[in-house]
PyMOL Python script that loads the backbone (N, CA, C, O; Angstrom):
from pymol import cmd

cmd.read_pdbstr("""\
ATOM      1  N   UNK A   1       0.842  -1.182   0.000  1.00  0.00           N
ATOM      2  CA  UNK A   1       0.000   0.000   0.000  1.00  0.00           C
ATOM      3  C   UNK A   1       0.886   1.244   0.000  1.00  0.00           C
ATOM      4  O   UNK A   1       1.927   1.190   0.655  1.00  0.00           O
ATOM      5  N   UNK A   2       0.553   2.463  -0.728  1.00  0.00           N
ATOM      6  CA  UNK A   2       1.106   3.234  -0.771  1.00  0.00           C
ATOM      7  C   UNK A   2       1.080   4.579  -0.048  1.00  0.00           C
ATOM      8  O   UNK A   2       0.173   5.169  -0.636  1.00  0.00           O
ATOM      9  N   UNK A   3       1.475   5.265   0.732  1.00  0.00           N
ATOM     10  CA  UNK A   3       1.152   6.106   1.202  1.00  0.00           C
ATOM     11  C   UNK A   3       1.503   7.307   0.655  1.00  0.00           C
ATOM     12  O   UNK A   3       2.633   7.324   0.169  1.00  0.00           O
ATOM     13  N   UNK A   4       0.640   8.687   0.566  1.00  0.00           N
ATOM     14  CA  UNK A   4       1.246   9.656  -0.275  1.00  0.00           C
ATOM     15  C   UNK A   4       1.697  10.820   1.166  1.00  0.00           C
ATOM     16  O   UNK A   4       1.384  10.709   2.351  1.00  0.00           O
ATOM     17  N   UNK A   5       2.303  11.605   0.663  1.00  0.00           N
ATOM     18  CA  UNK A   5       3.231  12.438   1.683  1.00  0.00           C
ATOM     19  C   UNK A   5       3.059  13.759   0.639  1.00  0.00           C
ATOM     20  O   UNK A   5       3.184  13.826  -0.584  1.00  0.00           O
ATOM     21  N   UNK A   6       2.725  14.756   1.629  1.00  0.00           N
ATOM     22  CA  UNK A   6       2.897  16.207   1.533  1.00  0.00           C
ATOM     23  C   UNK A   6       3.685  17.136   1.608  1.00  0.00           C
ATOM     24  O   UNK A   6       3.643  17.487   2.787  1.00  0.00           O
ATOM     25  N   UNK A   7       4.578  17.931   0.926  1.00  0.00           N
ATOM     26  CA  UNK A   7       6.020  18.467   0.642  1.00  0.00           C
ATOM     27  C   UNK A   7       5.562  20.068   0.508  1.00  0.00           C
ATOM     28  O   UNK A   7       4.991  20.512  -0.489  1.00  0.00           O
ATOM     29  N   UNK A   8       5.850  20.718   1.478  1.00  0.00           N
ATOM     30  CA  UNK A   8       5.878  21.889   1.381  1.00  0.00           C
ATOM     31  C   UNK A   8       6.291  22.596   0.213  1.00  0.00           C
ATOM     32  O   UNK A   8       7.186  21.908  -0.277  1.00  0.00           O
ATOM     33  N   UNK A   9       6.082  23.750  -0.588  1.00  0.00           N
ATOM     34  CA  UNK A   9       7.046  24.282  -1.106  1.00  0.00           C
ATOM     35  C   UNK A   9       6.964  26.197  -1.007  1.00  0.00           C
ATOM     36  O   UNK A   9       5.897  26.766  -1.240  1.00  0.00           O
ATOM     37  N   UNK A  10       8.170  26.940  -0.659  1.00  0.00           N
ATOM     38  CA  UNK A  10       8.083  27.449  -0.155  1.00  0.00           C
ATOM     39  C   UNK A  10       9.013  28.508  -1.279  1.00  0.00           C
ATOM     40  O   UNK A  10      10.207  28.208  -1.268  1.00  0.00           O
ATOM     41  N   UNK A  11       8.714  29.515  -2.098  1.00  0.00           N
ATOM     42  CA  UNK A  11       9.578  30.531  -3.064  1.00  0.00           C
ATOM     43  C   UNK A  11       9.531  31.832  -2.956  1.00  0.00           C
ATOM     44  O   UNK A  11       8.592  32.314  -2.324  1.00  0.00           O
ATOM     45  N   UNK A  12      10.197  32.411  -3.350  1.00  0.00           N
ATOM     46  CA  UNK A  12       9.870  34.271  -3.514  1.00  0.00           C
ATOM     47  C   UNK A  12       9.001  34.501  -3.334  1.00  0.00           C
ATOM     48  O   UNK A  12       8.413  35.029  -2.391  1.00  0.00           O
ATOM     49  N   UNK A  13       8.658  33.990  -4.587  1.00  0.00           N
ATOM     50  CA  UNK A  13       6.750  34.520  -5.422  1.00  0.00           C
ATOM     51  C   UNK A  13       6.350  33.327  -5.094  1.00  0.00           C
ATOM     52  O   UNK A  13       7.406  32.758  -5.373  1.00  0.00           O
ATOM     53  N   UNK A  14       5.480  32.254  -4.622  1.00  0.00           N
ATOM     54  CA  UNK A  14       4.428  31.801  -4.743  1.00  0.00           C
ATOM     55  C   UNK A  14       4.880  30.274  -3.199  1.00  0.00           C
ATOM     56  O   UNK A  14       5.971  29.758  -3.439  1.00  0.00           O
ATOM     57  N   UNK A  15       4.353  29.830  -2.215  1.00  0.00           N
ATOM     58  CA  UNK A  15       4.008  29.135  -1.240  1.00  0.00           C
ATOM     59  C   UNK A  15       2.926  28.022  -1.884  1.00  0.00           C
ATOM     60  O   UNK A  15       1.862  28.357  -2.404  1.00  0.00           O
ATOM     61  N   UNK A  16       3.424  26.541  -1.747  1.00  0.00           N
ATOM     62  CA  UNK A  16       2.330  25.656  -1.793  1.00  0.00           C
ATOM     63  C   UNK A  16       3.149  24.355  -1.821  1.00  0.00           C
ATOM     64  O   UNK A  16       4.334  24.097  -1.611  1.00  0.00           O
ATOM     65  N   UNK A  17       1.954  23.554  -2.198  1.00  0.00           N
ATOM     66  CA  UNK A  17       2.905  21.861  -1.695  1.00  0.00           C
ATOM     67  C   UNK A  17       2.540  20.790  -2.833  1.00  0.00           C
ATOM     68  O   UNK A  17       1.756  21.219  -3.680  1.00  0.00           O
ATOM     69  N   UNK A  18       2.841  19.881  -2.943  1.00  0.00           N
ATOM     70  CA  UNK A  18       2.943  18.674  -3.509  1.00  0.00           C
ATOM     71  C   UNK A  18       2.429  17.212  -3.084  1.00  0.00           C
ATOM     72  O   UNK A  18       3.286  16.646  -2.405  1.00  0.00           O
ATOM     73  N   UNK A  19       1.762  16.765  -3.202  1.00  0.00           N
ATOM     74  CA  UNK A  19       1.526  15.244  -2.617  1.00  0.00           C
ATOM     75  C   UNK A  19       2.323  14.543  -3.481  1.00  0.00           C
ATOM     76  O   UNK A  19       2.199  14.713  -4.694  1.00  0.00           O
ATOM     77  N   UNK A  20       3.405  13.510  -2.866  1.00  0.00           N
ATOM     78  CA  UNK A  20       4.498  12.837  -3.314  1.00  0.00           C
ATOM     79  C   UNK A  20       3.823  11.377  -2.680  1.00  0.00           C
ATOM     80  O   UNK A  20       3.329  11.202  -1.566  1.00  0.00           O
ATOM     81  N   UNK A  21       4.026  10.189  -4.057  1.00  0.00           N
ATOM     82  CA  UNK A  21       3.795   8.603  -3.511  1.00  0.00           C
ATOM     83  C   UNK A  21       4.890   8.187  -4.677  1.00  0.00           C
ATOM     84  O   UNK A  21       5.131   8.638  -5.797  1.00  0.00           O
ATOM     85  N   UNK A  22       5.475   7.044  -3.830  1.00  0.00           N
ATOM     86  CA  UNK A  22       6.342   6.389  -4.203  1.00  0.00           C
ATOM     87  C   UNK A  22       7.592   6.499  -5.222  1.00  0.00           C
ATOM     88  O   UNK A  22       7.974   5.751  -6.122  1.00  0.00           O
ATOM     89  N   UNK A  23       8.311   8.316  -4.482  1.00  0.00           N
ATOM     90  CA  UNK A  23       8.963   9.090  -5.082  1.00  0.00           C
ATOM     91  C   UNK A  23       8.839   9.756  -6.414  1.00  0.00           C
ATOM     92  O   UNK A  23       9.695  10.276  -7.130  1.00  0.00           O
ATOM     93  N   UNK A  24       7.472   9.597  -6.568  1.00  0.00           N
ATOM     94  CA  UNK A  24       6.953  10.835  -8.013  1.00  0.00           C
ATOM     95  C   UNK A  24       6.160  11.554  -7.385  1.00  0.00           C
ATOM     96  O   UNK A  24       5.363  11.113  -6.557  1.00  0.00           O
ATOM     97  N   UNK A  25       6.287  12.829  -7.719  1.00  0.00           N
ATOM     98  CA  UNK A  25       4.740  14.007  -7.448  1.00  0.00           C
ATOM     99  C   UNK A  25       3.948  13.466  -8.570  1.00  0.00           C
ATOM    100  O   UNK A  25       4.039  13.408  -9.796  1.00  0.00           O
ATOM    101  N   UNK A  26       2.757  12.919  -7.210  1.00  0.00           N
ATOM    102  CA  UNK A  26       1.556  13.015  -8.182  1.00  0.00           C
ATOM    103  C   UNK A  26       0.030  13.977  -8.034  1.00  0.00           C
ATOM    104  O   UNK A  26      -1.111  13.772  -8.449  1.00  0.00           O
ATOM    105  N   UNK A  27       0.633  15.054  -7.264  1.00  0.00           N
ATOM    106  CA  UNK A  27      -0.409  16.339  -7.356  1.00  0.00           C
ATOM    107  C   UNK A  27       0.379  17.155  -6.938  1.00  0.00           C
ATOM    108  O   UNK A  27       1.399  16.965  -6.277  1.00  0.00           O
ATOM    109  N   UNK A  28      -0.261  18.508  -7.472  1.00  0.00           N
ATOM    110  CA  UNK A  28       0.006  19.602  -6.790  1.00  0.00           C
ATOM    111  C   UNK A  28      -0.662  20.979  -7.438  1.00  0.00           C
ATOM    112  O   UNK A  28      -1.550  21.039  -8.288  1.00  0.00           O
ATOM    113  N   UNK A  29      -0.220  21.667  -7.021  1.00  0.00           N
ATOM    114  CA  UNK A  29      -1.231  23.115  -7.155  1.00  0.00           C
ATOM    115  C   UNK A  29      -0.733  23.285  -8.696  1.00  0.00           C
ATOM    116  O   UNK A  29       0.162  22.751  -9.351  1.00  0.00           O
ATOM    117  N   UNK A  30      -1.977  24.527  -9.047  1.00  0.00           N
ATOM    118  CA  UNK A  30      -1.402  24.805 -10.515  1.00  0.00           C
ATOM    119  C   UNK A  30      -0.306  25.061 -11.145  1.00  0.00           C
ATOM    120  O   UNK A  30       0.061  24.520 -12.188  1.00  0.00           O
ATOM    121  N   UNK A  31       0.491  26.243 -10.278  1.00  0.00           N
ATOM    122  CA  UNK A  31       1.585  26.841 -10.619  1.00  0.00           C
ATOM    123  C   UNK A  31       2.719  25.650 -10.887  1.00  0.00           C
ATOM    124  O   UNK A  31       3.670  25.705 -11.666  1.00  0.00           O
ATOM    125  N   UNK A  32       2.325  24.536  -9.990  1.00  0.00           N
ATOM    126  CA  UNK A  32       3.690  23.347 -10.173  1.00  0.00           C
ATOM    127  C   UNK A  32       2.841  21.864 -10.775  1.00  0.00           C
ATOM    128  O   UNK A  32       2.976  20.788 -10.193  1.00  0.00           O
ATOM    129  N   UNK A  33       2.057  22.012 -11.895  1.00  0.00           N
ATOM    130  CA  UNK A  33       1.316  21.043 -12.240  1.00  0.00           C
ATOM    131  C   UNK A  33       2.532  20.858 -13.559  1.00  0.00           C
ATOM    132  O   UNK A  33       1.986  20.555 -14.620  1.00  0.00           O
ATOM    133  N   UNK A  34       3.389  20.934 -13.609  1.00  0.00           N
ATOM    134  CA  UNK A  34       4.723  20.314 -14.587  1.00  0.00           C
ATOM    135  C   UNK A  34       5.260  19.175 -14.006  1.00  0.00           C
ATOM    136  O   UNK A  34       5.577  18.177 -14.654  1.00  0.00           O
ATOM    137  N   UNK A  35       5.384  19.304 -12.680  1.00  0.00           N
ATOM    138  CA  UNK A  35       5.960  18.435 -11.798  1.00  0.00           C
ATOM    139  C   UNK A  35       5.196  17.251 -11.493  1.00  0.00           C
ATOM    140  O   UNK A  35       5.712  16.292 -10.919  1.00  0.00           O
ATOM    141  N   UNK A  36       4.388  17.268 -11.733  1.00  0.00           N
ATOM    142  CA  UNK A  36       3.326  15.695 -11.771  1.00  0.00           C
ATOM    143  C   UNK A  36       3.800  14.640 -13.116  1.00  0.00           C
ATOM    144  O   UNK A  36       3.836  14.643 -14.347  1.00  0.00           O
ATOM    145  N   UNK A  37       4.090  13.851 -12.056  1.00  0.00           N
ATOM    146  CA  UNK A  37       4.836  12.485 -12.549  1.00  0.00           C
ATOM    147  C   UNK A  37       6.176  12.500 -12.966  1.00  0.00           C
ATOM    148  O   UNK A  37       6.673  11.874 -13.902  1.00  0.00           O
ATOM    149  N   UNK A  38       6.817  13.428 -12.027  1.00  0.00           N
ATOM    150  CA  UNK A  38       8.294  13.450 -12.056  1.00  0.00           C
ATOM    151  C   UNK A  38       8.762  13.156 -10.761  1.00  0.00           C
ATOM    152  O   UNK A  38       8.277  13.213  -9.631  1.00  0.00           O
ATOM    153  N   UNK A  39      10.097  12.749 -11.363  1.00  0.00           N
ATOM    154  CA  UNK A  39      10.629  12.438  -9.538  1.00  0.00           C
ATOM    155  C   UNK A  39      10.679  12.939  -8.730  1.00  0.00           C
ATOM    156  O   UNK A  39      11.314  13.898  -9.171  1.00  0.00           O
ATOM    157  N   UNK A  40      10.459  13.256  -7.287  1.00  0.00           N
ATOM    158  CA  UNK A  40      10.513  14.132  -6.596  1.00  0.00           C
ATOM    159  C   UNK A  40      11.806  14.816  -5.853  1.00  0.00           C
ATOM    160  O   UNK A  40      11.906  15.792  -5.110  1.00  0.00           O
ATOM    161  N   UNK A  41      12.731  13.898  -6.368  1.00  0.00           N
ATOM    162  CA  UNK A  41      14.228  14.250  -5.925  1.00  0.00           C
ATOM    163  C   UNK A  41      14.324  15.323  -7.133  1.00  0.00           C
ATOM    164  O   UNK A  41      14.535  16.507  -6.869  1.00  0.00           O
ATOM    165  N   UNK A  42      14.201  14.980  -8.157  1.00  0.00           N
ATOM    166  CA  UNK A  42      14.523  16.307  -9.508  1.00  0.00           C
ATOM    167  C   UNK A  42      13.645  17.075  -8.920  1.00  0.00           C
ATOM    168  O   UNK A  42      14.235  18.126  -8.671  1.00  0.00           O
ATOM    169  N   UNK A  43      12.437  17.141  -8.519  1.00  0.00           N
ATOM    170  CA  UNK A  43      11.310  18.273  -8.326  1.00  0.00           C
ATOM    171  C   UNK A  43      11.896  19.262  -6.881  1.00  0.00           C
ATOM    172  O   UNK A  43      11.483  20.382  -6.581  1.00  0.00           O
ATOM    173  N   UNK A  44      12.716  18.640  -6.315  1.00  0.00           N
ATOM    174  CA  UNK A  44      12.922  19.307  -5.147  1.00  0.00           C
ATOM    175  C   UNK A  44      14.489  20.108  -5.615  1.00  0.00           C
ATOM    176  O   UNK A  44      14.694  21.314  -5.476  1.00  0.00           O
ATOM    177  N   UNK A  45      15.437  19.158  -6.160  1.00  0.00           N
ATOM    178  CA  UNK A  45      16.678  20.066  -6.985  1.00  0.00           C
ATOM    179  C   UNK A  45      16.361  21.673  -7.761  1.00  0.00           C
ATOM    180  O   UNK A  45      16.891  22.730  -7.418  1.00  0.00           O
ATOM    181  N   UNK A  46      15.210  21.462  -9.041  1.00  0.00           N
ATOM    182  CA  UNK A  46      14.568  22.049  -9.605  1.00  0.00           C
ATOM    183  C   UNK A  46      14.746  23.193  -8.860  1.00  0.00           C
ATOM    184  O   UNK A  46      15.628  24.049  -8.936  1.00  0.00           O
ATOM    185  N   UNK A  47      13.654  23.084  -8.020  1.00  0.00           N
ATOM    186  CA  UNK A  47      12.878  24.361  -7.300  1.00  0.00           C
ATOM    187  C   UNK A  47      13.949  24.779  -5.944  1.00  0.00           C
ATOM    188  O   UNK A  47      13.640  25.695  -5.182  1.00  0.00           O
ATOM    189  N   UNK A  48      15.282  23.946  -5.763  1.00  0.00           N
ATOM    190  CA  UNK A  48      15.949  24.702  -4.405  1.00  0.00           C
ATOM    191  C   UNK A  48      17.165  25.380  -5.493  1.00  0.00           C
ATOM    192  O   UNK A  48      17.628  26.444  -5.083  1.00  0.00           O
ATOM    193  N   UNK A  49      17.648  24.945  -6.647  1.00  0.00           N
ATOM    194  CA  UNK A  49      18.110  26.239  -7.360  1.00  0.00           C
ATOM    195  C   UNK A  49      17.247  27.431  -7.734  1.00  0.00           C
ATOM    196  O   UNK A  49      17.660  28.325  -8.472  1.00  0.00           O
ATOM    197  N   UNK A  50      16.029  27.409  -7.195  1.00  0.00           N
ATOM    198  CA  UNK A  50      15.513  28.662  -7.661  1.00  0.00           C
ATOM    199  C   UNK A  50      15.193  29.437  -5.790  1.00  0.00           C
ATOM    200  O   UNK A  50      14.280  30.201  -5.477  1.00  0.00           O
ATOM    201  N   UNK A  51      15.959  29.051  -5.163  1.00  0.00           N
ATOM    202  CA  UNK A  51      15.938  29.511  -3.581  1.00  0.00           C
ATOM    203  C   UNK A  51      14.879  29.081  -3.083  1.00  0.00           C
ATOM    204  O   UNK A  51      14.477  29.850  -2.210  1.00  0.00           O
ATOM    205  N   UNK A  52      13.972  27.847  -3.292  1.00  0.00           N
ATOM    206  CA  UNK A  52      13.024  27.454  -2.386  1.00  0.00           C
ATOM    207  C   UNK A  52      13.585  26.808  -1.267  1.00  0.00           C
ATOM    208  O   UNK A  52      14.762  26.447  -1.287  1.00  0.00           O
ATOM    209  N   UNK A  53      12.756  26.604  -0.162  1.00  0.00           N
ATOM    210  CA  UNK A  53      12.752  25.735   0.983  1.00  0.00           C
ATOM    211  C   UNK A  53      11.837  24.363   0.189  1.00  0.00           C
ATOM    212  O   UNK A  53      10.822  24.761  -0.382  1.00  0.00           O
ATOM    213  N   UNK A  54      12.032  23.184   0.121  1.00  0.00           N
ATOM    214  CA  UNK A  54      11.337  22.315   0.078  1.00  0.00           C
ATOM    215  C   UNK A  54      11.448  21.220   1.261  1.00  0.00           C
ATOM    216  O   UNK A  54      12.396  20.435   1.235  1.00  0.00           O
ATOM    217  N   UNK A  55      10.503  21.159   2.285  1.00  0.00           N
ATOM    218  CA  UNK A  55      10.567  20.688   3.502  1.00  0.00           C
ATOM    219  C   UNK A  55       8.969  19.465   3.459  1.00  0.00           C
ATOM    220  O   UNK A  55       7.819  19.850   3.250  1.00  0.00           O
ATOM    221  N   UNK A  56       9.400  18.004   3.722  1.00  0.00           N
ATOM    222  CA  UNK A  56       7.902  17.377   4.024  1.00  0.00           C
ATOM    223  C   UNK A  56       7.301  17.495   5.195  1.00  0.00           C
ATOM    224  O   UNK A  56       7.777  17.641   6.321  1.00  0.00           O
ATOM    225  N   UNK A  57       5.935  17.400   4.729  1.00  0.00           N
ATOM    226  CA  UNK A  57       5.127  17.714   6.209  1.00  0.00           C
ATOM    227  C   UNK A  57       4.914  16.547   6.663  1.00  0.00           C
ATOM    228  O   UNK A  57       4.831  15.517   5.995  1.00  0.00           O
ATOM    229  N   UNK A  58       4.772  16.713   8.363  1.00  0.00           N
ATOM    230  CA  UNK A  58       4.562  15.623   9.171  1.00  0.00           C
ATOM    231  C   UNK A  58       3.265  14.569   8.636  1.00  0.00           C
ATOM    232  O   UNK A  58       2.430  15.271   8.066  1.00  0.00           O
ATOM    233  N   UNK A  59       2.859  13.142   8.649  1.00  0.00           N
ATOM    234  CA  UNK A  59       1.942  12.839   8.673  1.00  0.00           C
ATOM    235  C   UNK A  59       0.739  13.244   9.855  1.00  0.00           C
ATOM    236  O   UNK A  59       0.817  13.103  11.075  1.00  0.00           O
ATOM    237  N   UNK A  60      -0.468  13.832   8.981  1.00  0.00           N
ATOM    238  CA  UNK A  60      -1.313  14.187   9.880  1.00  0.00           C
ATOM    239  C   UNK A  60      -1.808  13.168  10.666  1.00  0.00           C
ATOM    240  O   UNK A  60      -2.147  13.617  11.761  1.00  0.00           O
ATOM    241  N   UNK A  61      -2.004  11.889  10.552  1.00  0.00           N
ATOM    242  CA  UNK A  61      -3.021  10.981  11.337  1.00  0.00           C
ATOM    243  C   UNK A  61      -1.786  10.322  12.334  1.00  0.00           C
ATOM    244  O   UNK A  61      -0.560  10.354  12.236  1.00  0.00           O
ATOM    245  N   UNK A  62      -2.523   9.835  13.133  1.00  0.00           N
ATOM    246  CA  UNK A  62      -1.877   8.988  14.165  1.00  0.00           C
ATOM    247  C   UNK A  62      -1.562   8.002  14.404  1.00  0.00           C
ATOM    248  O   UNK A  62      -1.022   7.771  15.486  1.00  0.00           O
TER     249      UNK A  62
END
""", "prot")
cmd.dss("prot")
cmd.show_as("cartoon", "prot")
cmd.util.cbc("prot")
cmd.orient("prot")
């Protein structure tokens, strides 16, 4: 079973996140809808040469 995980992303211009499963983004907001179905190691390189923070968020459930 796969679990998907939520990845902050954090830039100049624009704040939002990614749902990442089984090291591909497979959602995310409009501005980063390129990044769906790419790896998420390139997706996080990508966007920290452009001075982002890319940080995952805790799992919410318990």
């Amino acid at each position: 079973m796969t679990s998907d995980r939520w990845v902050w992303v954090s830039l100049p211009w624009a704040t939002f996140a990614v749902v990442v499963a089984d090291g591909l983004v497979v959602d995310a907001a409009p501005i980063a809808r390129w990044s769906i179905g790419r790896r998420e190691r390139d997706v996080a390189d990508h966007y920290r040469r452009r001075g982002a923070v890319f940080v995952p968020l805790p799992d919410p459930t318990p």
